[in-house]
C-alpha positions as CSV (number, residue, x, y, z in Angstrom):
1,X,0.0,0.0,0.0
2,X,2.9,2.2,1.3
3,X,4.8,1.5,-2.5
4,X,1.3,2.4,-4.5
5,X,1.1,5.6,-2.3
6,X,4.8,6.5,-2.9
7,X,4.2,5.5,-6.7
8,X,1.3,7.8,-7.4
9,X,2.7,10.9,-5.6
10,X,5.4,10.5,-7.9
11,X,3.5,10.5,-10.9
12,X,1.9,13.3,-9.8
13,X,5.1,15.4,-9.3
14,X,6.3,14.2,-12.8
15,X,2.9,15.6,-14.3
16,X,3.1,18.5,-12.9
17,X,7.2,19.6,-13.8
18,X,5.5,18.6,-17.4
19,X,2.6,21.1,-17.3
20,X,5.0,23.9,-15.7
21,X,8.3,23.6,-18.3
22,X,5.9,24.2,-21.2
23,X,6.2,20.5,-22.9
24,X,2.5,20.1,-23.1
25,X,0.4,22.6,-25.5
26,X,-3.0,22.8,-26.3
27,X,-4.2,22.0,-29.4
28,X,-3.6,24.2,-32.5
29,X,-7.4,24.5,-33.2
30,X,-8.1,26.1,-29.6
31,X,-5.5,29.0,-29.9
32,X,-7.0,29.7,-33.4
33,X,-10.3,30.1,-32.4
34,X,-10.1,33.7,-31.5
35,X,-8.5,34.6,-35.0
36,X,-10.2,36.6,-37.5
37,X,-9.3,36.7,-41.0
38,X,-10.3,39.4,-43.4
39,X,-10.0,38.2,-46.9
40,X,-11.0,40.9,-49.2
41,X,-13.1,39.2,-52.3
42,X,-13.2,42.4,-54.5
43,X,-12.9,46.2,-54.9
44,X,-15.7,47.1,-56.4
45,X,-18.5,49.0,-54.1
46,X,-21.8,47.5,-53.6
47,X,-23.9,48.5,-56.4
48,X,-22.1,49.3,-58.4
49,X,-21.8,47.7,-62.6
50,X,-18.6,45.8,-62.7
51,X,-16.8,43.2,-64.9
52,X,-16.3,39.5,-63.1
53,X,-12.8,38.4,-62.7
54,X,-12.7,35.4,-65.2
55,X,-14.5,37.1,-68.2
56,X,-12.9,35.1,-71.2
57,X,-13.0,38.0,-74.1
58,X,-12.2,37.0,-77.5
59,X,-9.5,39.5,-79.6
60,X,-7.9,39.3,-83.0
61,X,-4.8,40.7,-84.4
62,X,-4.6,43.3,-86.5
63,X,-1.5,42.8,-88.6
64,X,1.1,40.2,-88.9
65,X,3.9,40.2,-86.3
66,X,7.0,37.8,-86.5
67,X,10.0,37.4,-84.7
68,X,12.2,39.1,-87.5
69,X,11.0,42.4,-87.4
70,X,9.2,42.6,-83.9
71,X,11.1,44.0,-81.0
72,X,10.8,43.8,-77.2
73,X,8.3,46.3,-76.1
74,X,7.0,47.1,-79.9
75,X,3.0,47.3,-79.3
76,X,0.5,44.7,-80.9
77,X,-2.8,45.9,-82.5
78,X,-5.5,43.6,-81.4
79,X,-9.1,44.6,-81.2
80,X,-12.2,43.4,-79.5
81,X,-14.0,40.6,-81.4
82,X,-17.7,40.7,-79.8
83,X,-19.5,43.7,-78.1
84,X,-18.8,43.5,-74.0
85,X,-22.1,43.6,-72.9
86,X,-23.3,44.4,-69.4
87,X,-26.4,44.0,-68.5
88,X,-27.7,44.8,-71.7
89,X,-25.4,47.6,-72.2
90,X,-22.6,47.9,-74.3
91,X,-19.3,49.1,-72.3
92,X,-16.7,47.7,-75.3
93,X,-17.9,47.4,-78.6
94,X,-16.8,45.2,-81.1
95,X,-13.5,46.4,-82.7
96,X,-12.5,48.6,-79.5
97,X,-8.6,49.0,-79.6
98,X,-7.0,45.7,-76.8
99,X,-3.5,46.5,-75.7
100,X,-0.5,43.8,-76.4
101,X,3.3,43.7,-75.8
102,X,6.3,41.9,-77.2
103,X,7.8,40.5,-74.5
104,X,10.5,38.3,-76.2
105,X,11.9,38.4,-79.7
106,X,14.7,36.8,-81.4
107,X,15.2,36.0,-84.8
108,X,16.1,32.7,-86.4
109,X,19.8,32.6,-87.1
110,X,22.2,30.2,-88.4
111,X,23.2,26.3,-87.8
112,X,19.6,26.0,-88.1
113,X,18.5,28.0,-85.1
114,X,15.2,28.6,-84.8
115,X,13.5,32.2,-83.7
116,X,11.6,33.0,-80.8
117,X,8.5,35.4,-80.1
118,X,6.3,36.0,-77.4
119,X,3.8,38.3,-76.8
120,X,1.2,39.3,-73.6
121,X,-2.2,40.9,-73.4
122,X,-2.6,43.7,-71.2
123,X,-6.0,45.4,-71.1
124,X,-9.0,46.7,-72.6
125,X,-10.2,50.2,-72.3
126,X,-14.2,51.0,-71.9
127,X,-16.3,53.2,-73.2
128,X,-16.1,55.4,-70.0
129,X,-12.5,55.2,-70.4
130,X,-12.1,52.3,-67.2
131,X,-8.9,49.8,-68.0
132,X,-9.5,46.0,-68.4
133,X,-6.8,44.2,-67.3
134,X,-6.2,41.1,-68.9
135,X,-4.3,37.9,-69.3
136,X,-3.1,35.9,-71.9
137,X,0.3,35.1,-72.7
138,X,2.1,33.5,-76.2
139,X,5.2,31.8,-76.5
140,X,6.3,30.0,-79.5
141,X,9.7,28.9,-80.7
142,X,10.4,28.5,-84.6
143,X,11.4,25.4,-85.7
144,X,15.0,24.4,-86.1
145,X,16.6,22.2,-89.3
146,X,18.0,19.3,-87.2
147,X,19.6,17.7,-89.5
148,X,21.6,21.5,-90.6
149,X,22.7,21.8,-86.9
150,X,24.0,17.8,-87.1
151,X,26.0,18.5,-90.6
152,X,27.3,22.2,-89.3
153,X,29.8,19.9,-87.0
154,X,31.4,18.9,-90.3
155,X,31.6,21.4,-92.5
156,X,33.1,25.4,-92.3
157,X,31.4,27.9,-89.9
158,X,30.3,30.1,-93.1
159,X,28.9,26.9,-94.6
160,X,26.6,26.2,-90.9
161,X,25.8,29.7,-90.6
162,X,24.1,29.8,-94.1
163,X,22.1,26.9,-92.6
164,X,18.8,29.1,-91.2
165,X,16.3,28.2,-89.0
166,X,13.2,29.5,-89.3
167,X,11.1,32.8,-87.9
168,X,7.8,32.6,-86.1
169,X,4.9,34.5,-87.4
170,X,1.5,34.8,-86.2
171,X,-0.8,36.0,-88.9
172,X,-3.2,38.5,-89.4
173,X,-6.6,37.6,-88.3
174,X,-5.5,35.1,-85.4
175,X,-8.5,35.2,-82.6
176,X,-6.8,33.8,-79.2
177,X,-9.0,34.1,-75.6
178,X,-8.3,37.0,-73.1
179,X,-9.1,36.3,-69.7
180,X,-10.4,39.4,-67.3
181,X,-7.7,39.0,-64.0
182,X,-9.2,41.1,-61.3
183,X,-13.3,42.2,-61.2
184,X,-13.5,45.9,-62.6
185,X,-15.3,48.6,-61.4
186,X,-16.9,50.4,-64.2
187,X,-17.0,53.1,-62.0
188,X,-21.4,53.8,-62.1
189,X,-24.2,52.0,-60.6
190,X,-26.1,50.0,-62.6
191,X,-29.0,51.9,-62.6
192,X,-26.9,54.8,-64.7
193,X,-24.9,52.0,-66.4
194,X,-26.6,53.1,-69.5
195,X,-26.4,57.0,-69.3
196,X,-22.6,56.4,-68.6
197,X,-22.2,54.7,-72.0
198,X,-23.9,57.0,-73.6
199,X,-22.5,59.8,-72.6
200,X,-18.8,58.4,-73.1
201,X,-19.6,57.8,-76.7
202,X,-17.8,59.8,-79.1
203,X,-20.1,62.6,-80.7
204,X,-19.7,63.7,-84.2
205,X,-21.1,66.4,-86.5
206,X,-24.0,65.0,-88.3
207,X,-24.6,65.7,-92.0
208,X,-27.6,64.9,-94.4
209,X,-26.9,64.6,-97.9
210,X,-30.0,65.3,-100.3
């Protein structure tokens, strides 16, 4: 009895040095419970018209670009395929002017090397004059002549260098998708979504011809 007594008051002591140097913890799901997160969803104020983050727009180029003329930073010319239609208004209309970038550009050189050319979408003005921003990046590398890099090894370095690769070239008329990256505040409540558009449009003089 006298052992079991001694034994447990032991425990006890050993339990409690545990408690007091810190080794035990309590779990990570109690010390959590008073923390708050704030994750902010969007920008845009309540009530207000706005384009969704994930919008896929479709754009075409407007001329031919190819990795022996184009240089880093030149500007592309796409435009906007489809009117960009918000709730039955029109904040984009077709053919509206979509910003792109080279971002990389090489040209194909010799012992068959091929060139390189890529290109990024940046944004999308409205009507109202509120940026788009958008995603969408190209890469392509032109093809190579295997066979000229293999026979380079044995013949001069005049002779390999006359051995081209070839350029990349994306053609006039290509459609690719643009994605929307953030949701865009179109800086109007719905309710005057309309009279916003309207009054952003570009006013001429009007002339009748008899």
């Amino acid at each position: 009895m006298q052992k079991s007594l001694k034994k447990s008051v032991a425990a006890a002591i050993c339990a409690g040095m545990i408690f007091s140097s810190g080794i035990y913890s309590t779990p990570a799901f109690a010390a959590e419970e008073n923390v708050t997160q704030e994750i902010q969803i969007s920008n845009v104020v309540e009530g207000n018209a706005y384009i969704p983050k994930g919008t896929v727009l479709q754009v075409e180029l407007r001329k031919e670009i190819s990795s022996k003329k184009s240089k880093v930073g030149d500007t592309i010319p796409f435009k906007l395929v489809e009117n960009l239609i918000i709730n039955d208004v029109i904040v984009a209309p077709a053919g509206s002017e979509v910003k792109g970038i080279i971002t990389i550009s090489r040209k194909a050189g010799g012992f068959g090397r091929g060139g390189k050319l890529e290109f990024k979408i940046t944004s999308l003005k409205t009507l109202n004059g509120v940026e788009i921003p958008l995603e969408y990046t190209q890469y392509k590398h032109g093809a190579g002549d295997g066979g000229a890099v293999a026979v380079a090894a044995l013949v001069s370095g005049v002779g390999g260098f006359l051995m081209k690769g070839k350029n990349v070239v994306y053609n006039e008329g290509m459609r690719i998708d643009a994605e929307v990256t953030a949701d865009t505040d179109l800086n109007c409540s719905l309710e005057n979504l309309q009279e916003e558009m309207d009054s952003a449009k570009p006013h001429g003089v009007s002339i009748t011809i008899k």
